[in-house]
ZASEKE-798778 format. One record per atom (N, C-alpha, C, CB): y, x, z; atom name. Coordinates in pm, 1 decimal. Glycine has a CB too. Example, Ala and Ser with C-alpha at 12.3 -4.5 7.8 and 13.67 -1.06 7.14 Angstrom:
<pts>
((-569.0; 1319.0; 780.0); N)
((-450.0; 1230.0; 780.0); CA)
((-330.0; 1320.0; 780.0); C)
((-447.3; 1130.8; 904.6); CB)
((-225.0; 1285.0; 708.0); N)
((-106.0; 1367.0; 714.0); CA)
((3.0; 1290.0; 787.0); C)
((-59.8; 1408.4; 572.5); CB)
</pts>
This chain:
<pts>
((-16753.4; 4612.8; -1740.7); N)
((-16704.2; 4478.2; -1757.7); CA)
((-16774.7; 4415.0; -1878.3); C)
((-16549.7; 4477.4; -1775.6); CB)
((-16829.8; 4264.2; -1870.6); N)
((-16868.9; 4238.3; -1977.4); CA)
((-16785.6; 4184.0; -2095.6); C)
((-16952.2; 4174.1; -1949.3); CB)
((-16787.6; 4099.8; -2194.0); N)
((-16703.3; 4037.0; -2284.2); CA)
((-16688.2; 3908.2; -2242.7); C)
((-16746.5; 4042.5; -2415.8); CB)
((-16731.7; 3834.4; -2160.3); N)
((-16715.3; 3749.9; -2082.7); CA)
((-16557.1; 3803.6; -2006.7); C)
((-16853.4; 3737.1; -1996.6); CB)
((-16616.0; 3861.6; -1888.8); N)
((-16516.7; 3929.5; -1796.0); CA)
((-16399.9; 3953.7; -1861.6); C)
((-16562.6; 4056.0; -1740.2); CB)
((-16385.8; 4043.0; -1975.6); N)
((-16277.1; 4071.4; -2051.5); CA)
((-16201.2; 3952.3; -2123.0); C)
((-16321.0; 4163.6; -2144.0); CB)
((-16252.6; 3831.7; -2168.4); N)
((-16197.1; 3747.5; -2162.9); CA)
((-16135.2; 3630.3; -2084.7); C)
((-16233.6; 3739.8; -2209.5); CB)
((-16204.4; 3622.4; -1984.3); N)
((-16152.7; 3550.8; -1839.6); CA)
((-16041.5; 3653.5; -1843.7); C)
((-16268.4; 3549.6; -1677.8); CB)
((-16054.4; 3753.2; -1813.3); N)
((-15921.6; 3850.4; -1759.6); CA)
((-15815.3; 3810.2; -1846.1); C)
((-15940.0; 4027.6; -1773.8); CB)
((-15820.1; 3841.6; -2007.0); N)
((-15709.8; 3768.4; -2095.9); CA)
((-15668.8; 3675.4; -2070.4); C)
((-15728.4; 3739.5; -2202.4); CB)
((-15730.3; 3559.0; -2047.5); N)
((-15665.1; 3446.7; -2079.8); CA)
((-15593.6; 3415.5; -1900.9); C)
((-15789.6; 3318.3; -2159.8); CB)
((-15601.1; 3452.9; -1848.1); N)
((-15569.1; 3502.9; -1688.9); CA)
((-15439.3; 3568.5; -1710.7); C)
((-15688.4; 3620.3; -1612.1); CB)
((-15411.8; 3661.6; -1804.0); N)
((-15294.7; 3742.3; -1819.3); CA)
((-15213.8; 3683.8; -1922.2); C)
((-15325.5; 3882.6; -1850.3); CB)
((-15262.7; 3627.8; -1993.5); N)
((-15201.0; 3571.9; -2147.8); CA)
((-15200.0; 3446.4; -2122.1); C)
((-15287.7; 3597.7; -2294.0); CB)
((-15123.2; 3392.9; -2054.0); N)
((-15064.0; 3227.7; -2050.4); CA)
((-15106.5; 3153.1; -2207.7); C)
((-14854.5; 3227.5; -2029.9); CB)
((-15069.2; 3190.1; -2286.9); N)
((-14970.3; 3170.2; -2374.9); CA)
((-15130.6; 3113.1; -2489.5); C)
((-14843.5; 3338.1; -2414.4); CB)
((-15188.3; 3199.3; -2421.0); N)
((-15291.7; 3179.4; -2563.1); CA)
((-15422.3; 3078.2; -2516.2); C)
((-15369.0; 3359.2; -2623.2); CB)
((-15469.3; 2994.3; -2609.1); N)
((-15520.8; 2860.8; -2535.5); CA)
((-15691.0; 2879.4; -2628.5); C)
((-15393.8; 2674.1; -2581.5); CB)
((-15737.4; 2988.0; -2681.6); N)
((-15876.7; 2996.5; -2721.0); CA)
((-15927.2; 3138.2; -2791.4); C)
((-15899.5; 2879.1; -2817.7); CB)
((-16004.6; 3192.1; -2763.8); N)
((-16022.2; 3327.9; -2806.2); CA)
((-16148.0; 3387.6; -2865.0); C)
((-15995.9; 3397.9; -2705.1); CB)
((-16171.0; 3409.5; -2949.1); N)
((-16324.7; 3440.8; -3017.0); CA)
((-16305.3; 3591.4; -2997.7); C)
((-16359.5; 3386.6; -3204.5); CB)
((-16427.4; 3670.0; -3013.7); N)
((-16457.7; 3838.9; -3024.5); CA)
((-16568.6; 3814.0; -3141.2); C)
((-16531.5; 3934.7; -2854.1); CB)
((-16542.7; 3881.0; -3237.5); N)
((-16683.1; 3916.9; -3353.1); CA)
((-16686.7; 4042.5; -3343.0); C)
((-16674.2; 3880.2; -3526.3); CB)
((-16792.4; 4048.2; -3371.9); N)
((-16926.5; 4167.8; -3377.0); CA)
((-16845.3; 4239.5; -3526.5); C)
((-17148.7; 4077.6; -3411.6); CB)
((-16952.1; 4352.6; -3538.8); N)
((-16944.6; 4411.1; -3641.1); CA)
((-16939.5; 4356.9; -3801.6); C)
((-17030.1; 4477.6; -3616.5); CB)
((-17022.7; 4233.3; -3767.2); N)
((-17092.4; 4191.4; -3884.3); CA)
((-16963.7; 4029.4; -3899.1); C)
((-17308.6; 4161.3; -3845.5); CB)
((-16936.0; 4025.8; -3854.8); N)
((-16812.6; 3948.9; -3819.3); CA)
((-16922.2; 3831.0; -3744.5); C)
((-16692.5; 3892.6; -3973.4); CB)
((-16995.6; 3809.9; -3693.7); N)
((-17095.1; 3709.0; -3551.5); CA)
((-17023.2; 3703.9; -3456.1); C)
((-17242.5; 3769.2; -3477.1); CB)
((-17031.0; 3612.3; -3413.3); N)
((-16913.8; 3545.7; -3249.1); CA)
((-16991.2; 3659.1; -3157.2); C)
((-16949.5; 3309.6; -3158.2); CB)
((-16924.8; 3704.8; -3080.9); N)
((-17002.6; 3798.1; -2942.6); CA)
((-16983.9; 3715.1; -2862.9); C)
((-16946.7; 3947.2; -2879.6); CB)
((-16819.3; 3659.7; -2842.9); N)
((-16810.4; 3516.7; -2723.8); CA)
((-16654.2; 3470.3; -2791.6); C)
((-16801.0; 3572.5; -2491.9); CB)
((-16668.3; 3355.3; -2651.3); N)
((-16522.9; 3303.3; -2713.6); CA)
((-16558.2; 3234.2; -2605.1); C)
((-16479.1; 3232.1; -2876.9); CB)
((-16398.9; 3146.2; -2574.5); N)
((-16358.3; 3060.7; -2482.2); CA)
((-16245.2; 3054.2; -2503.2); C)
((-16382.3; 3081.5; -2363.6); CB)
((-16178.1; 2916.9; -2469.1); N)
((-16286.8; 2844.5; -2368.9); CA)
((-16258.0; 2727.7; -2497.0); C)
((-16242.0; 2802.1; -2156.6); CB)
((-16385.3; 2663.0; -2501.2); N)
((-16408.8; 2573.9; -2554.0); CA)
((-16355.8; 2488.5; -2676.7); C)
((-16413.2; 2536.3; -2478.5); CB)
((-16338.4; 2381.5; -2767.0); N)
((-16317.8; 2368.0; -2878.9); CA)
((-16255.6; 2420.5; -2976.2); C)
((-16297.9; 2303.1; -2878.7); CB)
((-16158.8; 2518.4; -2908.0); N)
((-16035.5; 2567.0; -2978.0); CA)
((-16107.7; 2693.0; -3019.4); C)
((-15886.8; 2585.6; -2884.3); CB)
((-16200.5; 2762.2; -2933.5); N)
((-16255.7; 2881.9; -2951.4); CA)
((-16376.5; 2871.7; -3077.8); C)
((-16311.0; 2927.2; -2805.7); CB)
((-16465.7; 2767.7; -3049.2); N)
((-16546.4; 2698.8; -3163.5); CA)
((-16449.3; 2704.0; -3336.6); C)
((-16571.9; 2510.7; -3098.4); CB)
((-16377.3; 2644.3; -3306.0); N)
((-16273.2; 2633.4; -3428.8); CA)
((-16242.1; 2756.2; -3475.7); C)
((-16139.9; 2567.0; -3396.6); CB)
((-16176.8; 2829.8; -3391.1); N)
((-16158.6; 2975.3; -3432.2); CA)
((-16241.2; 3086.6; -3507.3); C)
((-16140.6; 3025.6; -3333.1); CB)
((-16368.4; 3065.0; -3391.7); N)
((-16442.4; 3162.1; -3424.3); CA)
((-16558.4; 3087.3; -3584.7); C)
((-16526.6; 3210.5; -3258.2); CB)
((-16515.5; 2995.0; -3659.7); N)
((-16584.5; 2958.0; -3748.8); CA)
((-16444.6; 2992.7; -3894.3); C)
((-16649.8; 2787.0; -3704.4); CB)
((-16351.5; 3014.0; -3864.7); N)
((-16230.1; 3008.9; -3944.6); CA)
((-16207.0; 3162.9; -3977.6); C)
((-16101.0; 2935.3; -3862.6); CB)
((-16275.7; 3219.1; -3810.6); N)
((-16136.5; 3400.8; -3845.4); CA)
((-16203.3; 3497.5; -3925.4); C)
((-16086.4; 3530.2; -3672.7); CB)
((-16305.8; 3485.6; -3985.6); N)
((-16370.2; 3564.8; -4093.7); CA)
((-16299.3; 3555.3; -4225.5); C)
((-16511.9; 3520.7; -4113.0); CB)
((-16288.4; 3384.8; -4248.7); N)
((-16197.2; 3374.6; -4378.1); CA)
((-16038.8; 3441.4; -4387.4); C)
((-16180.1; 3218.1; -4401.7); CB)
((-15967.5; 3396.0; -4240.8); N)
((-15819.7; 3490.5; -4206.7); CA)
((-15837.3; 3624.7; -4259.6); C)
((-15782.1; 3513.6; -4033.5); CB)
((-15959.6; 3707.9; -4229.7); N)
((-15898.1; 3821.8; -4185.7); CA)
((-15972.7; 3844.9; -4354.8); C)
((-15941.0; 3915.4; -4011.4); CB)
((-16035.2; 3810.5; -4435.8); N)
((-16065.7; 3849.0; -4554.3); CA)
((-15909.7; 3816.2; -4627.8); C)
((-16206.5; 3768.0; -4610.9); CB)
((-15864.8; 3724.9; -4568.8); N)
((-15714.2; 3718.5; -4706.8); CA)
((-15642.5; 3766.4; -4667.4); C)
((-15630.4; 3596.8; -4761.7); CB)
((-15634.9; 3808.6; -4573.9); N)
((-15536.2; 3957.3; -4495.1); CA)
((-15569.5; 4034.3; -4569.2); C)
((-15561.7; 4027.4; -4337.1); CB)
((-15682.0; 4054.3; -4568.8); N)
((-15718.9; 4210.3; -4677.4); CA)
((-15665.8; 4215.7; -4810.5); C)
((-15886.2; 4233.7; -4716.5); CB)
((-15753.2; 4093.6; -4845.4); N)
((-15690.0; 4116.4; -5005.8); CA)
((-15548.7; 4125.7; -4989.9); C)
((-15719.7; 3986.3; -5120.9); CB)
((-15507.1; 4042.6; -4918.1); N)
((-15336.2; 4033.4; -4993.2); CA)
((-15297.3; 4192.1; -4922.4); C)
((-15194.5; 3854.7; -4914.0); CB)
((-15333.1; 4232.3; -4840.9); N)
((-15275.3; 4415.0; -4834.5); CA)
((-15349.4; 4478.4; -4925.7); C)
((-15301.8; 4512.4; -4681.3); CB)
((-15429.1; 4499.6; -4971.8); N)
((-15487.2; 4547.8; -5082.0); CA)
((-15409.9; 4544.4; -5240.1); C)
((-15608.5; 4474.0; -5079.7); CB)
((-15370.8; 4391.2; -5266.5); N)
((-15291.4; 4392.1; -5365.3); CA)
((-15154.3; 4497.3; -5365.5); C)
((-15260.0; 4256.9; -5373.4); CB)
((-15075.2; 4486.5; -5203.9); N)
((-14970.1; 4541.6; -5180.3); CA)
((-15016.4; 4689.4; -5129.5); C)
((-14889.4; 4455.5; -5088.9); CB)
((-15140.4; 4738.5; -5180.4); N)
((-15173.4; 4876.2; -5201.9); CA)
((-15077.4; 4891.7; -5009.5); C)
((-15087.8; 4971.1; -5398.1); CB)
((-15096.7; 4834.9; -4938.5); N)
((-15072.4; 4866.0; -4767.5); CA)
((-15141.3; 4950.6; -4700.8); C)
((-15093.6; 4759.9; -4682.1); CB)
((-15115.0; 5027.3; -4589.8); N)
((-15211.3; 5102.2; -4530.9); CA)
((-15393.4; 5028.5; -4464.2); C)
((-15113.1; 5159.7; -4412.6); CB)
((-15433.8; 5082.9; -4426.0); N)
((-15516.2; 4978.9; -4350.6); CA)
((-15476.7; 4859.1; -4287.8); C)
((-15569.7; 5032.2; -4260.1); CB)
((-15542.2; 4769.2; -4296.3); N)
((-15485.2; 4644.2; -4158.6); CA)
((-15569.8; 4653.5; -4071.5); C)
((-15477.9; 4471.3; -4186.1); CB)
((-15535.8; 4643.0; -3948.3); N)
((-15552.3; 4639.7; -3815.1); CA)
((-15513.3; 4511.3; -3700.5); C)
((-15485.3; 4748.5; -3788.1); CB)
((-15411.1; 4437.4; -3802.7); N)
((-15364.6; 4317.1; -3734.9); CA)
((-15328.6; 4188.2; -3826.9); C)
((-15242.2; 4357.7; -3656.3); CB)
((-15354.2; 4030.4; -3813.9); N)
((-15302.9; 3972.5; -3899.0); CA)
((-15209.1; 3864.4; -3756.6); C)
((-15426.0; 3908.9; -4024.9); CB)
((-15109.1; 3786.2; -3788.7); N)
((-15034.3; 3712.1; -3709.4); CA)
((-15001.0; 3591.4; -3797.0); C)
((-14916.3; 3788.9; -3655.3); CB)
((-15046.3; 3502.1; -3774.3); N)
((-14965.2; 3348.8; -3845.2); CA)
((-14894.4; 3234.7; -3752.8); C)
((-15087.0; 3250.6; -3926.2); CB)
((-14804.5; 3260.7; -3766.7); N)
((-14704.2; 3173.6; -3675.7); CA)
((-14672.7; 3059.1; -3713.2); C)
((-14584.5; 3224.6; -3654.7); CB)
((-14628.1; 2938.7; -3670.8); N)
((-14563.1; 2839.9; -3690.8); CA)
((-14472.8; 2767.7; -3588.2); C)
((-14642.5; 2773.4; -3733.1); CB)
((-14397.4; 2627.0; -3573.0); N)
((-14360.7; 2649.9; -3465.6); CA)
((-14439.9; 2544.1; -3371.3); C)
((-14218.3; 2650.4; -3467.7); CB)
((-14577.9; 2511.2; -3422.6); N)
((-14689.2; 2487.0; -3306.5); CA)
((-14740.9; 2570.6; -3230.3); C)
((-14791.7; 2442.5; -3343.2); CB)
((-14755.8; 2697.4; -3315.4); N)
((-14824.5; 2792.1; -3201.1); CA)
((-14865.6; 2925.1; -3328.7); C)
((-15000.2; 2695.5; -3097.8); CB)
((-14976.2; 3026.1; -3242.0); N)
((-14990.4; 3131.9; -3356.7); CA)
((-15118.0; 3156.0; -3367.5); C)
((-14920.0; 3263.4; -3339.4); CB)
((-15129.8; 3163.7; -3471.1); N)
((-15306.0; 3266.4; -3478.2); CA)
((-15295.6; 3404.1; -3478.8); C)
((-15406.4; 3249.3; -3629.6); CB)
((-15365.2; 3529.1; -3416.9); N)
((-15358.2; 3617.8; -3413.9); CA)
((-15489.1; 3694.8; -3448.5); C)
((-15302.7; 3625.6; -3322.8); CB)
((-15477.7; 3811.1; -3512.6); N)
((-15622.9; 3891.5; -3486.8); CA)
((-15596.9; 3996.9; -3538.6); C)
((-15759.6; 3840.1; -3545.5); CB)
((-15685.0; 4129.7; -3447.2); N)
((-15690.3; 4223.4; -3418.7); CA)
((-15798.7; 4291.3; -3431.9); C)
((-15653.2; 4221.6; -3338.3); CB)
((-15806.0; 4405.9; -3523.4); N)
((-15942.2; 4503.5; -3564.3); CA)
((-15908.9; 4624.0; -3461.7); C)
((-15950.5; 4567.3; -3757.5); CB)
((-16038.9; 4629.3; -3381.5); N)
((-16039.0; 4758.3; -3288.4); CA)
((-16154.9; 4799.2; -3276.5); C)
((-15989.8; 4746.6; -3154.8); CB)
((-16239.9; 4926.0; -3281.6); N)
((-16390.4; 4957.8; -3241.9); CA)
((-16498.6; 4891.9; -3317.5); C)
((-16416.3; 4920.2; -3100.7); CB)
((-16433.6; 4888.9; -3459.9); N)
((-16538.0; 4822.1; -3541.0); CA)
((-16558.1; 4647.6; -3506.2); C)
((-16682.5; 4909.2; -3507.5); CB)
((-16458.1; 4618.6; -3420.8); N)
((-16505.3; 4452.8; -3394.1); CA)
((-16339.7; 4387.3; -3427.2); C)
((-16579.4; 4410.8; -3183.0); CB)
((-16349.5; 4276.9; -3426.1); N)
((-16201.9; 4165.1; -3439.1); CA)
((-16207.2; 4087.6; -3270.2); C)
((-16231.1; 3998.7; -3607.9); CB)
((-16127.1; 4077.5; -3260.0); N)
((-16054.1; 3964.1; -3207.1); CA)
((-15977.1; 3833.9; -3214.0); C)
((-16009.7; 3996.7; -3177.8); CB)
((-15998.9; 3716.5; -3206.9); N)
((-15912.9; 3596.5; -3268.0); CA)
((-15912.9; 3548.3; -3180.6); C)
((-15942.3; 3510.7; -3374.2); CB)
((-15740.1; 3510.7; -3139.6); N)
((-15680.8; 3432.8; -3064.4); CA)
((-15569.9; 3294.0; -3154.8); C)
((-15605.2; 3543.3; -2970.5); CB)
((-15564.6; 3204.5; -3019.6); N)
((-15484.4; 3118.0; -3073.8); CA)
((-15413.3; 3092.4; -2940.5); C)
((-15552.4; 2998.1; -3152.8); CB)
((-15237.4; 3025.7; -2987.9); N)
((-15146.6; 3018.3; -2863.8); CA)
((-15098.4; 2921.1; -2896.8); C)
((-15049.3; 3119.0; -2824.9); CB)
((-15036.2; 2885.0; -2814.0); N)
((-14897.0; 2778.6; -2823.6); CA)
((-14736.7; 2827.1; -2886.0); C)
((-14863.1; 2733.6; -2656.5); CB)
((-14696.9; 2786.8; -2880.8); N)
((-14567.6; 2793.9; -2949.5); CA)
((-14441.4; 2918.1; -2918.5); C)
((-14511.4; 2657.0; -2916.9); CB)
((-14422.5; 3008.6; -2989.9); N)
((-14323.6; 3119.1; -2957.8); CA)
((-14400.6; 3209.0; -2868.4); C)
((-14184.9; 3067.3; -2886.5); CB)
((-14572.2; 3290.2; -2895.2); N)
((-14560.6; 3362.6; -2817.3); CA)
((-14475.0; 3499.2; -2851.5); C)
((-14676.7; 3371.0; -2781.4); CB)
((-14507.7; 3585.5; -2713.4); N)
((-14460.7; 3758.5; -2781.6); CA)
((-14565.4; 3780.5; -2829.8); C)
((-14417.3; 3899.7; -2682.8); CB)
((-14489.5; 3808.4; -2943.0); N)
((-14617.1; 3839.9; -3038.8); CA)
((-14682.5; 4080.8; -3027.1); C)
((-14517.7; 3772.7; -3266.6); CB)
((-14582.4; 4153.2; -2956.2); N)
((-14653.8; 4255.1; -2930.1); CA)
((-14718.3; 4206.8; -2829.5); C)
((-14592.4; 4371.2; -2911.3); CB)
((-14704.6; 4115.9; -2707.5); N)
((-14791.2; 4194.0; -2605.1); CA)
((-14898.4; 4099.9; -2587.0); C)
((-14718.0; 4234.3; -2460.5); CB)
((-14868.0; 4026.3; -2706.3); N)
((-15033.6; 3943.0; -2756.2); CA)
((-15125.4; 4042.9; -2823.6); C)
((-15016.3; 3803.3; -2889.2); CB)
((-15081.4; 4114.6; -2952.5); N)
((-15157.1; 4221.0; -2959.3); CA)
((-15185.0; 4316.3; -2886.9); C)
((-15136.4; 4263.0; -3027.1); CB)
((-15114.0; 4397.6; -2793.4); N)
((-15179.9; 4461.0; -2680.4); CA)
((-15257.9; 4414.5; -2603.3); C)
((-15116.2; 4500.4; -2611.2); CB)
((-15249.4; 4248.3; -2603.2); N)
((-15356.6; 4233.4; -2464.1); CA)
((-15463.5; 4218.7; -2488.5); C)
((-15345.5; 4131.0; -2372.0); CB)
((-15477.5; 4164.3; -2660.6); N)
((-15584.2; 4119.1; -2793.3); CA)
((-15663.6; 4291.2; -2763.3); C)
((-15476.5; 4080.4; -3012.8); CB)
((-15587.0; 4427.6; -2780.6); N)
((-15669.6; 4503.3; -2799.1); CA)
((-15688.2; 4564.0; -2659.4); C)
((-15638.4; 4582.7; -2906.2); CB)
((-15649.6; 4569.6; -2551.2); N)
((-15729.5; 4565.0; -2421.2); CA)
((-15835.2; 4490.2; -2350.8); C)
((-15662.9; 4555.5; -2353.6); CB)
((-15803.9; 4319.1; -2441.5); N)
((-15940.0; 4290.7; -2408.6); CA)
((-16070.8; 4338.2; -2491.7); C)
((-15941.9; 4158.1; -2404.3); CB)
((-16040.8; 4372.2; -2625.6); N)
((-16205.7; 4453.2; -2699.1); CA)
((-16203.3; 4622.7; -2610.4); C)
((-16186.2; 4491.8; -2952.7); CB)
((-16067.0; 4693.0; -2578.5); N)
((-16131.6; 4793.7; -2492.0); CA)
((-16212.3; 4746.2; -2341.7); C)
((-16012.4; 4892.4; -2459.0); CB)
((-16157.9; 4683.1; -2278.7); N)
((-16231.6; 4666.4; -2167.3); CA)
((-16392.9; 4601.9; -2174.9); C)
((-16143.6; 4583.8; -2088.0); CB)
((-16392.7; 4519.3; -2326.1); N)
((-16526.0; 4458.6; -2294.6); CA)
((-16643.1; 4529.5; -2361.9); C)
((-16527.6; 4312.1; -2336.8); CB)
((-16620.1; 4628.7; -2413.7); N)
((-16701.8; 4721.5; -2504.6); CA)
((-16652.0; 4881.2; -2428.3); C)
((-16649.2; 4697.8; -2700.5); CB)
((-16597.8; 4888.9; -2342.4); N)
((-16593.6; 5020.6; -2249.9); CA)
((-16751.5; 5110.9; -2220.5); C)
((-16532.1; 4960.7; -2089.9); CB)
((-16805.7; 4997.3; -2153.1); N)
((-16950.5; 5051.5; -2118.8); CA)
((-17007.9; 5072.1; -2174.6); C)
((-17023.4; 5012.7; -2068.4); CB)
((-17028.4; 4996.1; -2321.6); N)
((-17095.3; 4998.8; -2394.5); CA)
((-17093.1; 5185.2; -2518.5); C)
((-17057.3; 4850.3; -2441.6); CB)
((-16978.3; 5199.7; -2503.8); N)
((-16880.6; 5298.6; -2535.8); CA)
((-16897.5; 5433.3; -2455.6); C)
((-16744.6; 5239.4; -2511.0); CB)
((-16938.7; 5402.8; -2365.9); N)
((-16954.7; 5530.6; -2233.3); CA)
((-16861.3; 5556.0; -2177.7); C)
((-16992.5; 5666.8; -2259.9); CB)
((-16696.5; 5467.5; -2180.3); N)
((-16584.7; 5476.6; -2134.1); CA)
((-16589.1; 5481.1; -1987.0); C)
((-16512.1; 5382.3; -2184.2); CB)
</pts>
């Protein structure tokens, strides 16, 4: 499956969430969709996920693996899996686990092959 594929499939399963970036290692867009919201995202979620860090870092926290910012417009989400992130954005009150599960099934499915899965 490509990272394309894996994201059509998300946003297919995940109502809820209305734009989705994947970065690379180096934190570089791999893809995103669909369109402005994903642009927006994927220029923003490098800075998110650096003040995630620090601020668990200050609070001496285990690793992070996930950051979530809610409001009651909608949420930002993102997810470290396989050396890459994920950033999503939703509308208002999603579930917020089975946004992260679906956040980290779509980096397994789209980096599977690549993986030898």
């Amino acid at each position: 499956m490509t990272i394309d594929e894996a994201i059509r499939d998300l946003l297919n399963v995940s109502t809820d969430i209305q734009g989705v970036a994947v970065l690379g290692p180096d934190g570089d867009v791999a893809a995103a969709g669909p369109g402005a919201v994903a642009a927006d995202l994927a220029a923003t979620a490098a800075w998110l996920w650096e003040a995630a860090l620090e601020r668990a870092a200050t609070l001496a926290e285990s690793p992070l693996d996930h950051v979530v910012v809610q409001d009651a417009r909608g949420a930002v989400a993102m997810l470290a899996a396989r050396g890459r992130r994920i950033a999503a954005v939703t509308g208002p009150r999603p579930a917020v686990g089975l946004l992260l599960f679906d956040l980290r099934t779509c980096l397994g499915d789209a980096f599977a092959a690549e993986e030898g899965q």
